[in-house]
C-alpha positions in Angstrom: 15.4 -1.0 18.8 16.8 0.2 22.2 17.1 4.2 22.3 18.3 5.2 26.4 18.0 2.5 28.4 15.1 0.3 27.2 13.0 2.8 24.9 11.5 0.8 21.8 10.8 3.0 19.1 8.2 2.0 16.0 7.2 4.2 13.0 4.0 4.1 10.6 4.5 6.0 6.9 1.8 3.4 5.5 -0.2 6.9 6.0 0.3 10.1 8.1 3.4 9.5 9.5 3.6 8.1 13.4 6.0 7.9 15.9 5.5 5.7 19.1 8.3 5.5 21.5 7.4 3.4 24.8 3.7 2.7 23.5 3.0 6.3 23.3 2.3 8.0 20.0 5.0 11.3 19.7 3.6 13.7 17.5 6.2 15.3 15.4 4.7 19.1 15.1 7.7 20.6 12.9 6.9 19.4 8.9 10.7 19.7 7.9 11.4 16.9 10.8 8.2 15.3 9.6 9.4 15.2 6.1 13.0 14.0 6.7 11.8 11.4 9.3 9.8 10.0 6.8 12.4 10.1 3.8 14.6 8.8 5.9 12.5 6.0 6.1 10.9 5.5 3.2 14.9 4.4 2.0 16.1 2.8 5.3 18.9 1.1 4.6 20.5 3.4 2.2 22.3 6.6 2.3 20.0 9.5 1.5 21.5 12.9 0.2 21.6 15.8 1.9 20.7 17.5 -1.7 18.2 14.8 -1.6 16.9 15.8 2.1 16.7 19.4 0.6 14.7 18.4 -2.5 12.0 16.5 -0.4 11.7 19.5 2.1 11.4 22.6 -0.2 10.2 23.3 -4.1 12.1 26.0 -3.8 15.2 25.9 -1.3 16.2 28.9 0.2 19.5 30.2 1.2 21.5 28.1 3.9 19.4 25.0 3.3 22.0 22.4 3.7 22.8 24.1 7.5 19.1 23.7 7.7 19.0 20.0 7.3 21.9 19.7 9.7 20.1 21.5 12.4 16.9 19.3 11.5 18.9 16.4 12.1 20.2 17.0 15.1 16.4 18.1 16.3 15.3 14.6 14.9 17.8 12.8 16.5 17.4 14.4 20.0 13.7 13.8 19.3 14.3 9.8 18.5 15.8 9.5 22.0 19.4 8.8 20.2 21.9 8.2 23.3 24.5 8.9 21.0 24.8 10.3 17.9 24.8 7.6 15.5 22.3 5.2 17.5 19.4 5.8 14.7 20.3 8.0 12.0 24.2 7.5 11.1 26.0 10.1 9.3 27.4 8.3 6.1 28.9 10.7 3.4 27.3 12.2 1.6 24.1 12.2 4.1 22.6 10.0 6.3 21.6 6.6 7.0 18.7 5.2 8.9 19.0 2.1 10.5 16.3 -0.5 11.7 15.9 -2.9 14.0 13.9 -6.2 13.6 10.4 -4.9 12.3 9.6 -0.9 13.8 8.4 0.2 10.6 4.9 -0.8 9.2 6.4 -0.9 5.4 8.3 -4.3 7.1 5.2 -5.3 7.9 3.1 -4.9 4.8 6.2 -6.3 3.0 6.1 -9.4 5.3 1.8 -9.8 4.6 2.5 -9.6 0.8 5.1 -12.0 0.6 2.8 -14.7 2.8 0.0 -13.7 0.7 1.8 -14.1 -3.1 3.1 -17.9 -1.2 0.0 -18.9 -0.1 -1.7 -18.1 -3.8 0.7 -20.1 -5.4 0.1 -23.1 -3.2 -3.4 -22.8 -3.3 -4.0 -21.8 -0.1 -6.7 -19.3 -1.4 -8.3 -18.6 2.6 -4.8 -17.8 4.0 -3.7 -15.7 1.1 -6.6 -13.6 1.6 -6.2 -13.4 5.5 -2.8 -12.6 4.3 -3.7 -9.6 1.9 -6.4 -8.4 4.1 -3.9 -8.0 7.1 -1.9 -5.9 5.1 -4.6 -3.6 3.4 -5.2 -2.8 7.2 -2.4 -1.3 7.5 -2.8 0.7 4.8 -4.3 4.2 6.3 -4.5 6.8 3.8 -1.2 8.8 2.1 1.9 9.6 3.9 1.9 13.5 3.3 -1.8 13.9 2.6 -1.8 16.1 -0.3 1.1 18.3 0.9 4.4 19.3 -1.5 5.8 16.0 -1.9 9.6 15.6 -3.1 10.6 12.9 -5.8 11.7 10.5 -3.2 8.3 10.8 -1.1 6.1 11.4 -3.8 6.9 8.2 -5.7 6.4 6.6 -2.5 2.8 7.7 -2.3 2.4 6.3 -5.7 3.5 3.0 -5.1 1.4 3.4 -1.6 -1.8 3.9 -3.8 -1.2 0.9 -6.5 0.1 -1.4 -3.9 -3.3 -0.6 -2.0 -5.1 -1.4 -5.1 -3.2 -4.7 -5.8 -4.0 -5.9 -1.9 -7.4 -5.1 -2.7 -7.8 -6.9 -6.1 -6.0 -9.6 -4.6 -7.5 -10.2 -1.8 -11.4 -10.5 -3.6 -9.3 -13.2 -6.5 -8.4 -14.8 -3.5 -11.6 -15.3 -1.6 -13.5 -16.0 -5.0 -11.0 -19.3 -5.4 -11.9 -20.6 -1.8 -15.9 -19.7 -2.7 -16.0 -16.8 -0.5 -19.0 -15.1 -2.2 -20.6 -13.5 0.5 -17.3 -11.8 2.1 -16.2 -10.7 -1.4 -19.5 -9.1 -2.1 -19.0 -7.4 1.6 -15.2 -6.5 0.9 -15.5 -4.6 -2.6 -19.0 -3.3 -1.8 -16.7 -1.1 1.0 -13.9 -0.6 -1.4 -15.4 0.3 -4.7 -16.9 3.6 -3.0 -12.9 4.4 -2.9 -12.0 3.1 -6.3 -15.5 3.6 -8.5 -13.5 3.6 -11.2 -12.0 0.5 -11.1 -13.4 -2.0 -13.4 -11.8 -4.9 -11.9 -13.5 -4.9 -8.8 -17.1 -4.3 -10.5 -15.9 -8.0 -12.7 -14.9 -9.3 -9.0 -18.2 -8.0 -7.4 -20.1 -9.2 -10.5 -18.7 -12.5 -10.2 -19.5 -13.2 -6.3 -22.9 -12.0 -7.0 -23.4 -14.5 -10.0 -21.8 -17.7 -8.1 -24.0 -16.3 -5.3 -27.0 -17.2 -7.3 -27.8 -13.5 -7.4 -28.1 -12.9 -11.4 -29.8 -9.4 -11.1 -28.0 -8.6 -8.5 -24.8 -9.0 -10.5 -26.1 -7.5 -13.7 -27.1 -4.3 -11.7 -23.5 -3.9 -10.8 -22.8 -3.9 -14.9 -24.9 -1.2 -14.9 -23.7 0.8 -12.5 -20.2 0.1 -13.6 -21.5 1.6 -17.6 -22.8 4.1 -15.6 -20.3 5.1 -14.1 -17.5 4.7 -16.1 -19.9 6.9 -19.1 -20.3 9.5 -16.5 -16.9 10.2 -15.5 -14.2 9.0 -18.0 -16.9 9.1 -20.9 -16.3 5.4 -21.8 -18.1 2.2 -22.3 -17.4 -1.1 -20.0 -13.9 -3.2 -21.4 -14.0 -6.1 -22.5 -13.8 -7.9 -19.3 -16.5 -6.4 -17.8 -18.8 -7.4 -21.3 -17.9 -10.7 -20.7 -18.9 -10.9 -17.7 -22.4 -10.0 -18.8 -22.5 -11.9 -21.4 -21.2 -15.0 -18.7 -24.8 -13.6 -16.5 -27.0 -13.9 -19.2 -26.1 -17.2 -20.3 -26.0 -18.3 -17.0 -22.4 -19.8 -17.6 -21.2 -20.9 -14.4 -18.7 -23.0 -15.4 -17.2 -20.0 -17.7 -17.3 -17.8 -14.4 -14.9 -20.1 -12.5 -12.8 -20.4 -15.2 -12.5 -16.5 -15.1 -11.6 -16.8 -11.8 -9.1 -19.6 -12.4 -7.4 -17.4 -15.1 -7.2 -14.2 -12.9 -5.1 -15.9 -10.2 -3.3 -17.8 -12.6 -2.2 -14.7 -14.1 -1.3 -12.7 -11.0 0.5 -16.4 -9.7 2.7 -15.3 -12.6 3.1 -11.4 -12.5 4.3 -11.4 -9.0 8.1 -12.1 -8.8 8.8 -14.8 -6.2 10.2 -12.7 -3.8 7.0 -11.0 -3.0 6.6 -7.2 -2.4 9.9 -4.7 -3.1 12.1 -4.3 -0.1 11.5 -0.9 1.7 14.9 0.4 0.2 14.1 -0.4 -3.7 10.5 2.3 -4.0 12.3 5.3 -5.4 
């Protein structure tokens, strides 16, 4: 995008929001601009309300809030380096419209690594799916608004942040266990489970690489933990996965493990639509 002269502009909402203009992050102090920026955003491409604007920025509107937005607009645009008004954000009854161009936002990005990934697992290219997950996990750098009052539009987004994380994750580890990546799925979801402890597909995953590792007590420690955990917080016993999985240790059934494995991506293979991730204008 070109914004006076030869300004390129990129945003990040894949977390705290960013704004770089010219290689040089611009922090954007006011959290009304912060919070339509990122709306705006977060449904590039489409017309976003000014009733929507207002419902993202206030639980509780107050008096004069629709002149509000239009002041905040005009602050954001100045801000964005627009040489005329319609450069970035258009005006489009009955709001406004933001318009990218070529790849500035990170979403694009993560859009682009999911799609490679989801093509590269169906054509049994397990190693570059992986790289291809993996690239887009690092991306991934928290939630956009941190806790803050989060609208409909914005909040859903976070949502979808937070399960697409945990898909790029639980991808990533099916991935590397197809191409007999033991050792850097044991390294990957040893880092990850402290963020998801709850997740019982990554202890099957991590229990898994530790068993094809050769590492039996190793991987019925982790079933432990897991029962552990699981009985500690949610008050429940291991699912059924996760007991076959011991069951799979104890009997030593390598053979039964791969097939495990085998069935996981197949399954997955299936669940993703062929297009890959949603578009950035479909979250909300």
């Amino acid at each position: 995008m070109r914004c006076e002269g030869s300004s390129s502009v990129h945003y990040a909402i894949l977390g705290p929001l960013r704004l770089v203009i010219n290689g040089e992050p611009r922090p954007i102090r006011s959290r009304n601009l912060s919070i339509i920026l990122a709306t705006l955003l977060v449904k590039a491409g489409n017309i976003v309300t000014v009733d929507d604007l207002i419902g993202e920025v206030w639980a509780q509107p107050p008096q004069r809030a629709r002149d509000a937005i239009y002041v905040h607009i005009s602050k954001l645009r100045q801000q964005l380096g627009n040489k005329s008004q319609d450069d970035v954000i258009w005006s489009q009854f009955p709001g406004y419209l933001m318009r990218l161009h070529g790849e500035q936002l990170d979403l694009q990005l993560f859009h682009r690594h999911r799609i490679d990934g989801h093509r590269n697992m169906v054509n049994g290219d397990y190693k570059a799916a992986a790289r291809d997950w993996k690239s887009g996990l690092s991306l991934c750098r928290g939630t956009l608004l941190g806790g803050a009052y989060a609208g409909p539009i914005l909040g859903s987004f976070d949502s979808w942040l937070e399960q697409s994380r945990t898909d790029c994750i639980e991808l990533t580890a099916w991935s590397q266990l197809s191409a007999g990546l033991c050792h850097e799925v044991i390294d990957f979801l040893s880092l990850h489970l402290t963020r998801y402890p709850l997740n019982e597909i990554l202890y099957q995953q991590l229990m898994l690489a530790f068993f094809l590792s050769r590492h039996r007590a190793q991987s019925l420690r982790i079933f432990h933990r897991a029962r552990q955990t699981l009985a500690g917080e949610l008050g429940i016993n291991p699912g059924g996965d996760l007991r076959m999985m011991q069951d799979i240790v104890l009997t030593d059934d390598v053979s039964r493990a791969k097939r495990v494995i085998a069935s996981a991506v197949a399954s997955r293979v299936s669940d993703l639509r062929p297009s890959g991730a949603p578009a950035p204008s479909s979250f909300c």
